[in-house]
C-alpha positions in Angstrom: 86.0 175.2 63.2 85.7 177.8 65.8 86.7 177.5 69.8 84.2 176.8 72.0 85.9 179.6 74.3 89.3 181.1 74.8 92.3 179.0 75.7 91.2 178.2 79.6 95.4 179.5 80.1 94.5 182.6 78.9 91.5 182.8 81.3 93.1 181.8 85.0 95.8 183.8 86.2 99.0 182.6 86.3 97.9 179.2 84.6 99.8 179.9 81.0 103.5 181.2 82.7 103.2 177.8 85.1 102.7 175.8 82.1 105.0 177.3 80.0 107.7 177.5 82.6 106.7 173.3 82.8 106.5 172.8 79.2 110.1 174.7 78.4 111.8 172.3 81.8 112.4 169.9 79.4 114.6 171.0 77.2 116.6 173.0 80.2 117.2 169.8 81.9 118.9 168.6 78.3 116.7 167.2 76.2 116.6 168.0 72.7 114.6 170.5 70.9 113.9 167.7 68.4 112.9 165.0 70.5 110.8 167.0 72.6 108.9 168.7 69.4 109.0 165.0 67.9 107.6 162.9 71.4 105.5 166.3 71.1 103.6 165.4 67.9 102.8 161.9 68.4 101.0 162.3 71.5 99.3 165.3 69.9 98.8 162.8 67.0 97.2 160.4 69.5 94.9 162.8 71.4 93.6 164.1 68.3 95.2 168.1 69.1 94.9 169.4 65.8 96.6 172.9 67.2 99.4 170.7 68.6 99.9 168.8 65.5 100.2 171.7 63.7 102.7 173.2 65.9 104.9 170.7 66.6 105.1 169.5 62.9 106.3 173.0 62.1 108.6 173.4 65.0 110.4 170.0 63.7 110.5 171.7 60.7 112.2 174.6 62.0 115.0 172.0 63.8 115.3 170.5 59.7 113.3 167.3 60.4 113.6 165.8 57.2 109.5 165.2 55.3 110.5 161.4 55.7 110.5 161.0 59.8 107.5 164.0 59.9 105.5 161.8 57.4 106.2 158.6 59.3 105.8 159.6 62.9 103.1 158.1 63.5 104.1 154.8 62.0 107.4 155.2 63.8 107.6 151.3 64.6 107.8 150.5 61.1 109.6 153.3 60.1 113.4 152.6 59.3 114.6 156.6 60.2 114.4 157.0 64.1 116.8 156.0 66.6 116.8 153.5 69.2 116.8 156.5 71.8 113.6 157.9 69.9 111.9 154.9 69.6 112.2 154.1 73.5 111.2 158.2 74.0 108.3 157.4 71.5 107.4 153.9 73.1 106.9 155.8 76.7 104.7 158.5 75.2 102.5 156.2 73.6 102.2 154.2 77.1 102.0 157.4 79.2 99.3 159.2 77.2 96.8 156.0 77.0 97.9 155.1 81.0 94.1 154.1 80.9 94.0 151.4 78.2 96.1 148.6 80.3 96.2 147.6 84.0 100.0 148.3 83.7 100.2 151.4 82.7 103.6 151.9 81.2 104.7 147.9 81.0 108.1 147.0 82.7 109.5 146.2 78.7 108.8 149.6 77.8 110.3 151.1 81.1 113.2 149.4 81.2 114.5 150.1 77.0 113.8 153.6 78.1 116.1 153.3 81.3 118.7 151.9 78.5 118.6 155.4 76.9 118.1 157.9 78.8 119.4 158.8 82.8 117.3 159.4 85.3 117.3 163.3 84.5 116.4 163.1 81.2 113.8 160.5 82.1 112.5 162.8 84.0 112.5 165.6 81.7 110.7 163.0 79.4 108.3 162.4 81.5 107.4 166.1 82.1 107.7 166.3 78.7 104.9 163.6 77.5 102.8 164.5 80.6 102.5 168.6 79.8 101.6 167.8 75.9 98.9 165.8 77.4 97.7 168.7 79.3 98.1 170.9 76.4 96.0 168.5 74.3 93.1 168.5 76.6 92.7 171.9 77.0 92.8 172.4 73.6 90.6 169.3 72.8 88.2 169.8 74.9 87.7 173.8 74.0 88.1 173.4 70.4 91.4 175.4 69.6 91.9 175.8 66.2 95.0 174.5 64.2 97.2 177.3 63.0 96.1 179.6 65.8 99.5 179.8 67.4 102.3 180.3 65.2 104.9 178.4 66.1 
């Protein structure tokens, strides 16, 4: 596989400090390194961002993810090794990256286990969080950045 052309970040001024400076908010306003890099890789799982995948995988591997929740991540509902707190983060990424799929985008169920875990700023360092991997997955997506890259 080869890039269609360089990362568009690369290419617009100013464009890869904004998003980096959006992408590292969420772990300044508290969140954790390992739920960020964990909500992280399932949306990258579920917009197909082979770069991201790659990344993020190794990033929880950095934080010692154990092989059990990396391998299962994706199947995180039937997994038994993620939290209740991670499993309402996970729940909101799923429903914010396919916001297109229903007529309520992220269903009031969904919403409100997250609200259970998580206060208003984290929620909202969540929220940046799952949003900026989506714009990270469609630039790389749609111009064909190659898995391993970036080192992580």
């Amino acid at each position: 596989m080869q890039a269609r052309m360089k990362h568009p970040a690369m290419v617009v001024p100013g464009a890869m400090q904004a998003l980096l400076a959006l992408s590292e908010s969420s772990t300044k306003a508290g969140l954790p390194k390992k739920l960020v890099a964990l909500v992280h890789l399932r949306v990258s799982q579920i917009n197909g961002c082979s770069l991201c995948v790659a990344m993020h995988a190794a990033d929880l591997k950095k934080e010692n993810e154990t092989e059990e929740r990396l391998w299962t991540v994706a199947a995180w509902r039937e997994a038994p090794w993620f939290t209740d707190a991670e499993r309402a983060a996970l729940a909101l990424a799923e429903e914010v990256t396919r916001i297109a799929d229903r007529s309520d985008a992220v269903p009031d169920d969904v919403w409100a286990d997250a609200t259970r875990h998580y206060d208003e700023r984290s929620l909202s360092a969540l929220l940046l969080a799952i949003s900026t991997i989506n714009v990270w997955n469609r630039l790389n997506a749609a111009t064909r950045q190659v898995a391993g890259s970036i080192k992580a």
